[in-house]
N, C-alpha and C positions, 0 to 999 in steps of 0.2 A: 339686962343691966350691965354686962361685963361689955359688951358689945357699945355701948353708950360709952363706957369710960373708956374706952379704946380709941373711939374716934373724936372724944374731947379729948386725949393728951394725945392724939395725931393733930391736930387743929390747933392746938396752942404750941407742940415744937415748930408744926408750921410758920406762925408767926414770931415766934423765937428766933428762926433763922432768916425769916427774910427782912422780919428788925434789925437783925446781929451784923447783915449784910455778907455774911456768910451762908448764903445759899445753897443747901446740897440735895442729893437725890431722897425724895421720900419713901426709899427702902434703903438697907444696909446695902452698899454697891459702890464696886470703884471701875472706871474704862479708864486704861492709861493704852498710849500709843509709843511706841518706843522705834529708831533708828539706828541702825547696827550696819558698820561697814564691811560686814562678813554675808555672806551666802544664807540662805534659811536655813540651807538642811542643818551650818553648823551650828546656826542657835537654836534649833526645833533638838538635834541629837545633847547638848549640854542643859537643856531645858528638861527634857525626858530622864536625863542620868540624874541630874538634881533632885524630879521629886521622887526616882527611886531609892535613892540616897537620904533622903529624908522621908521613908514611910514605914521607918522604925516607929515604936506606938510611947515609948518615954524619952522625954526631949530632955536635955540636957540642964540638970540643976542650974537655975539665975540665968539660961541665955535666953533668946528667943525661941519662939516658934518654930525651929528647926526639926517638926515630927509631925507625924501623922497625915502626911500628905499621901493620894490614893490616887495612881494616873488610871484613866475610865478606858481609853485610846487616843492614839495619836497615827497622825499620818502627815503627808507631806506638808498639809496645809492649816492643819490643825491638831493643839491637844487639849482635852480633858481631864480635868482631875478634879478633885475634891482637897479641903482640908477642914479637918475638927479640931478644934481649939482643943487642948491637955486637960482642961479644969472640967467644963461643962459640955465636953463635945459637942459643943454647938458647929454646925457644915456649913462649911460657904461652897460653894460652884466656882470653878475656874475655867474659864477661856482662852488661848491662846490661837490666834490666827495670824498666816504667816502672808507676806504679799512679797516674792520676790521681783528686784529687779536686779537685772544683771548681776553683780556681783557686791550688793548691798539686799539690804531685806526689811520691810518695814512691819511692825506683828502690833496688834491691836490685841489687847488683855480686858480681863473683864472676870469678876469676881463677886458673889452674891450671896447674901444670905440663904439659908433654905429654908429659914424661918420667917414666916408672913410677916409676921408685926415687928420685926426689927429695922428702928429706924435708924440707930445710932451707934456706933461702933468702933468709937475711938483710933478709927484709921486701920483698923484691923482687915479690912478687905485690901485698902491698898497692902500693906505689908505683907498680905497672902502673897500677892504678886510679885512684890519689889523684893520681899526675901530672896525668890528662885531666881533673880537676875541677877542678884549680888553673891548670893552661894554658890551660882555657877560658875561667878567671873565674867559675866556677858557685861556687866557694867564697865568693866574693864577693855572691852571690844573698841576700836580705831571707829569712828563716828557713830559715838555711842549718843544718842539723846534721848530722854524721857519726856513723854508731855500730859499733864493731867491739872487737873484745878478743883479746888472743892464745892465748886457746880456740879459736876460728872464723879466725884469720886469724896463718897463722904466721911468727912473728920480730915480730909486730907493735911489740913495745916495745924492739926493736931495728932497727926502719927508718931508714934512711939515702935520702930521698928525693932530696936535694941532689945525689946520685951515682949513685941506681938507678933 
């Protein structure tokens, strides 16, 4: 029976969003693609101090999400971590992959729930990600660009960074 009502309120957010014309991924998930006019290693080494720096386990009264981040490994070309929301530790998965060229670097991010049935997340996958760019200062980085849409990254134009 739970099983039934699971995939009728998957079947009607379904049609929720492709009514709403806001289409997003039918799991909790964000891929954002970012462009940095600096080298990999230095955004893979300010990426990696970041979520060491934030994998203290009490986040900071009224700010965001700035805790509980868990890096799995990291190497030249990739890192893993993890992060669990303060309240409900609920885990998302995080990706980062790095594609240098010359003396620019392009890294492709990617963030997921680790729970099956969540579909909906009030942008909270993206902010896993966008937090550690902006806490690092890499947002700040000479031909910085971000690229993501809430097709590929959902609740995107409902993120609330400030708080997730």
């Amino acid at each position: 029976m739970q099983y039934l009502r699971f995939v009728a309120i998957v079947a009607a957010l379904s049609v929720v969003a492709l009514d709403s014309g806001h289409a997003f991924p039918f799991h909790a998930s964000c891929h954002i693609t970012w462009k940095f006019g600096i080298p990999c290693s230095q955004v893979s080494s300010k990426l990696v101090a970041q979520i060491k720096k934030w994998s203290v386990s009490r986040c900071p009264a009224g700010g965001r999400e700035s805790c509980n981040y868990k890096l799995k490994s990291a190497s030249a070309t990739e890192i893993r971590a993890s992060h669990s929301t303060p309240v409900h530790k609920y885990v998302d998965d995080l990706t980062f992959t790095f594609f240098p060229s010359h003396s620019t670097c392009m890294s492709k991010g990617y963030s997921e729930s680790t729970i099956f049935f969540a579909i909906l997340d009030k942008g909270t996958n993206y902010c896993n990600l966008h937090n550690l760019i902006t806490g690092s200062g890499l947002n700040k980085a000479p031909g910085y660009e971000e690229t993501t849409s809430n097709s590929i990254c959902t609740q995107y134009s409902s993120h609330n960074c400030t708080y997730y």
